[in-house]
N, C-alpha and C positions, 0 to 999 in steps of 0.2 A: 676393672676388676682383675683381679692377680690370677695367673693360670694358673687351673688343678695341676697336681702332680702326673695325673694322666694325661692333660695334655701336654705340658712340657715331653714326656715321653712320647708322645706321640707324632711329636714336631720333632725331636731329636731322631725318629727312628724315619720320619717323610724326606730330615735332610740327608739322612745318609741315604738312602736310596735315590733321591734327586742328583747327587752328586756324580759324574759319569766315569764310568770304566772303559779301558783303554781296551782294543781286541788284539789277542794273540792267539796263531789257529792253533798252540799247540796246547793251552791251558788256559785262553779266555780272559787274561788278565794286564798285564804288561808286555815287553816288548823284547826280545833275545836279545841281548848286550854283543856289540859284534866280537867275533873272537879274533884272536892274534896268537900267534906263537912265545910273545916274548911272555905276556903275562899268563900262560896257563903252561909252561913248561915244568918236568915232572922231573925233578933230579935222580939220576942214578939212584937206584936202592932204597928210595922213600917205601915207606907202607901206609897204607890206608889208617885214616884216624877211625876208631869205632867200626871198622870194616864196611865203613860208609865208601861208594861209588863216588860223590858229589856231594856237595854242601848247596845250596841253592842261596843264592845271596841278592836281595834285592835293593833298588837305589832308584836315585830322582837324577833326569841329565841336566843336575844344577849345581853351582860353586857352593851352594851351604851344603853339598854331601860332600864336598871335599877328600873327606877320608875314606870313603867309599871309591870315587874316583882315581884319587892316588894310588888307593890300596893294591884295585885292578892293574892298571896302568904299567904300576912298577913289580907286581907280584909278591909282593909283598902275602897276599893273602894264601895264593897259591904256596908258598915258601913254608909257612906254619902248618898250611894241613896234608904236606906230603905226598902221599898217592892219591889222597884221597882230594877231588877234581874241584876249585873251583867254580859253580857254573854262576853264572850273572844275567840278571832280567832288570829293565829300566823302565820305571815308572812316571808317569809325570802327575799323577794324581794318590791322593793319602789312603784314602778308600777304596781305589783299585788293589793296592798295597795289603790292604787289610784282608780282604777279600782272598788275594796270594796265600796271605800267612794261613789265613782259615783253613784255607783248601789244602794244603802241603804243598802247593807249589812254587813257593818260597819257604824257606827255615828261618832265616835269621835278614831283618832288612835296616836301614836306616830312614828313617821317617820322621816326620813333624812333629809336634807334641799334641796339639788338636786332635789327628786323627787315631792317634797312640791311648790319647783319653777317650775318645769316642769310641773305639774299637772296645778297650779294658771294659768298659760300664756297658755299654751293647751285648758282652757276652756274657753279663755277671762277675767278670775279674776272670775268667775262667780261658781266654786263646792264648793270650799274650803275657809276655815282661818287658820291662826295658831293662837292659843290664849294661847299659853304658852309655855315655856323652859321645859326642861328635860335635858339633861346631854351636858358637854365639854368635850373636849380632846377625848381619846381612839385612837387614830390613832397613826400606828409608819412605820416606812419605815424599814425593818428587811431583812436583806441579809446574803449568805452564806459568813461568813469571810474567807473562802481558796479564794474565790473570789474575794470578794470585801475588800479594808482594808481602804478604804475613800471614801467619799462622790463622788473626782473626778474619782473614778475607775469604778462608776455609767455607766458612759458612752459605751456605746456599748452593752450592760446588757440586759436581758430580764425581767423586771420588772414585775411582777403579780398585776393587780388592777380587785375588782370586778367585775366591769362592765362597760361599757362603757356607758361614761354621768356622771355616779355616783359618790356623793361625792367625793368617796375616787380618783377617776379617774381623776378628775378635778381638784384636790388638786395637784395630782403626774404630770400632767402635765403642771401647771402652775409653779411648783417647778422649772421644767426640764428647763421650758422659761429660767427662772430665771437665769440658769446655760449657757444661750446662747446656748442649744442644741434645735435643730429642728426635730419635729415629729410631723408626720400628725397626727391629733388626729384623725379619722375618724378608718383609715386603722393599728396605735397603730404603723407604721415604723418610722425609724428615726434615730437618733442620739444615739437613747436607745429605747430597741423594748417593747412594751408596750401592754403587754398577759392579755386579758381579761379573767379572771378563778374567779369559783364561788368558795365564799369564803370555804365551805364546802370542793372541793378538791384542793384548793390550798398546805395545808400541804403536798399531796402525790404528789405535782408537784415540789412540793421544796424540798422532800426527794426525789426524782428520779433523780432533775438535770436539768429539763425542765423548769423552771426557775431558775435565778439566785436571786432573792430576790423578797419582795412583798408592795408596799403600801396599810395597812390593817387595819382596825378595831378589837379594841379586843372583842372576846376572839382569834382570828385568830394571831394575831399577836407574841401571847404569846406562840400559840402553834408550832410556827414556831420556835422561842427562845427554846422552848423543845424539837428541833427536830436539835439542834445544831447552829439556827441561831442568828445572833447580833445584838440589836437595831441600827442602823446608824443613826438614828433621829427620832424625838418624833415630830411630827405634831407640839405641844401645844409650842415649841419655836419660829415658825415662826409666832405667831399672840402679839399682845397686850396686855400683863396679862396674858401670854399665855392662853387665854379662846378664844375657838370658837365654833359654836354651831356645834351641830353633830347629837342631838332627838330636833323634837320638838313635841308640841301636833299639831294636828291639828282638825279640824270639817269639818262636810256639813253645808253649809249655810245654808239652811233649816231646819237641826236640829238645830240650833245654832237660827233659827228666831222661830223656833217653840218651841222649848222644853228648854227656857234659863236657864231655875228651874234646870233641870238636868245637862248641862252644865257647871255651878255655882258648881254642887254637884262634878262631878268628878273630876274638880280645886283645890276643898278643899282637897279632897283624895289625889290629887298629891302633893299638898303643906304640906299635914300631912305626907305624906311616906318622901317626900324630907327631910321633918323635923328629921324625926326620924330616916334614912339612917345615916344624919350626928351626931347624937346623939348615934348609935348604929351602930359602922361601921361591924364590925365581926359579931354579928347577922343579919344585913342586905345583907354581901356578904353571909353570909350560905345561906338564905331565897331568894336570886337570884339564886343561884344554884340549891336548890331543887326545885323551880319552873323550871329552865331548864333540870333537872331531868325528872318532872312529865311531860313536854311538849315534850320533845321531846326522853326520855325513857335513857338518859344519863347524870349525870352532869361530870360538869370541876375537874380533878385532883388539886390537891393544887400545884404544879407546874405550869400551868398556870393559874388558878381561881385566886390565891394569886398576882402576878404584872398586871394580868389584870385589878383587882380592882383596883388596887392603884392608876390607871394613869387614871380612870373615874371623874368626878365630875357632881354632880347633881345639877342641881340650876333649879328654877324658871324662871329664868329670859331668855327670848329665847335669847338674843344676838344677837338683829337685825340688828346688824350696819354691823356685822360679816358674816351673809345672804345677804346684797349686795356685799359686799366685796366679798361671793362666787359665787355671780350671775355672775358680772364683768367678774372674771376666768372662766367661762364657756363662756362667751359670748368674752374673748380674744382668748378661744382657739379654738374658730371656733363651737362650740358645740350648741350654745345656740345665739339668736336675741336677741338684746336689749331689752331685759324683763320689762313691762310697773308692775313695783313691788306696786305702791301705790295701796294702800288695802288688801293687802295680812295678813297683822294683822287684829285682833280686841281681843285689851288687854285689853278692858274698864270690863269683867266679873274678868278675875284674879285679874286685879288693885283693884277692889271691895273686894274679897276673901284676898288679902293680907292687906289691910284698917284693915279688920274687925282682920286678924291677926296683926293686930300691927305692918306692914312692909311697905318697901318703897313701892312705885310703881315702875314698867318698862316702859322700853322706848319701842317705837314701830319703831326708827331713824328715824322716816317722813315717813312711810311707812303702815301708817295705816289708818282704813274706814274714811272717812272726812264728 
């Protein structure tokens, strides 16, 4: 029998509280981004944007935040908003994120589309925007080849996905639909059993054997490939241009109504890092790593750093058609209510920011403030 509307809400609202939050003593949420002198230096004679102190800027310590990473790195971000400080907090979970943005202890963050649509319709459309693109692709479906040696060997498999709800989760089992196999997405049973594992130990669940393969985001994905396993598919062939979104920005509404001067400013940093990523790719993947270095006390070997990058793309443009497109899958596999998405954008500050660079505008597919 088909679930009430009440309970699909009420499964939507068990998983986001099932999903865990990261602890920071200073605000409960994510994690201090380490600081450096190169990228938070204040040039001579800047003034504060907005007569803001700080921007609060949050990220994931993964290559699909790229422009996030760089942004830091190279201060890029710092540069655009003057006196006024960028601070940085690193997240590794979407909902911890959201949680940030709630609270004010993040303004403005990059995040997944999942949790960006989950947040939006949890709060009534009422916390959040997205107001720009950040990166496509990085996902891959990567298995043990003694295992698996085709797509239909899939079947019966214990599949690794982040999280439950999450992009990549929603991706893998709308794939699955696709294949005519049936699995509860709630309980992960099925046709192909579907292991909720955080992307952190996934690789030592795949060198153990306790799964058979993983749908993942890189750098996870690569480092399963270093661990003996096979790409079986690349996300980026099942979409259109093979471009799907995977970062996007997002804001509080409230920063976003209060502080547009700075908002505007961290746009331009994203669209100058975007710019200069594709202008300077090997310097920009160093400059992602050694940010992932300083944040989290390790960077990526050149064995997986090196095909991680290559299968990222960064763009500007968030690829909103491609956000309903993953709403839909979440709301055919039982995960997610018919998501009321209009206003979920407001591209009219980047559209501004790329004008003045000399670029097209975006689309927002119908799905923006009115």
């Amino acid at each position: 029998m088909p679930a009430t509307t009440s309970t699909l809400l009420r499964r939507g609202a068990a998983l986001m509280a099932a999903l865990p939050l990261l602890t920071l003593a200073a605000c409960g949420y994510g994690s201090k981004a380490a600081d450096d002198s190169a990228n938070t230096r204040i040039a001579a004679g800047a003034e504060k944007i907005d007569g803001l102190d700080s921007v609060k800027i949050g990220y994931f310590g993964n290559l699909t935040h790229a422009t996030a990473l760089v942004g830091n790195q190279k201060g890029f971000f710092q540069k655009e908003l003057g006196a006024t400080r960028a601070a940085y907090q690193v997240f590794n979970a979407g909902p911890s994120e959201i949680e940030a943005l709630n609270s004010g202890s993040v303004d403005i963050g990059w995040i997944g589309p999942s949790p960006a649509i989950n947040g939006y319709t949890k709060s009534g459309g009422k916390n959040l925007r997205i107001i720009g693109g950040s990166a496509s692709g990085g996902v891959k479906l990567v298995v043990d080849p003694k295992k698996i040696r085709s797509l239909k060997d899939v079947k019966g498999k214990r599949i690794a996905t982040p999280q439950l709800g999450n992009t990549q989760d929603v991706a893998f089992l709308n794939w699955a639909a696709g294949q005519g196999w049936k699995v509860d997405a709630e309980s992960g049973k099925g046709d192909v059993s579907v292991v909720r594992t955080d992307n952190k130990v996934t690789p030592d669940a795949f060198r153990s054997g306790s799964v058979d393969g993983a749908w993942v985001p890189e750098p996870t994905a690569s480092k399963l490939v270093a661990e003996g396993g096979k790409v079986l598919l690349d996300e980026s062939a099942l979409w259109p241009d093979k471009k799907f979104v995977i970062t996007n920005i997002v804001v509080s509404q409230k920063f976003l109504r209060q502080h547009p001067r700075a908002v505007e400013a961290v746009l331009r940093a994203s669209v100058e890092t975007n710019r200069w990523i594709d202008a300077h790719p090997e310097a920009a993947k160093a400059a992602a790593n050694k940010r992932l270095g300083i944040d989290s006390g390790k960077e990526l070997p050149a064995d997986v750093l090196d095909p991680a990058w290559k299968s990222i793309r960064v763009t500007d443009d968030p690829l909103a058609a491609t956000l309903r497109t993953e709403a839909r899958h979440a709301v055919e596999a039982g995960l997610l209510d018919h998501p009321k998405l209009t206003g979920i954008y407001d591209l009219t500050p980047l559209n501004k920011v790329l004008a003045a660079a000399g670029q097209p505008p975006v689309s927002d597919a119908g799905l923006g403030v009115k």
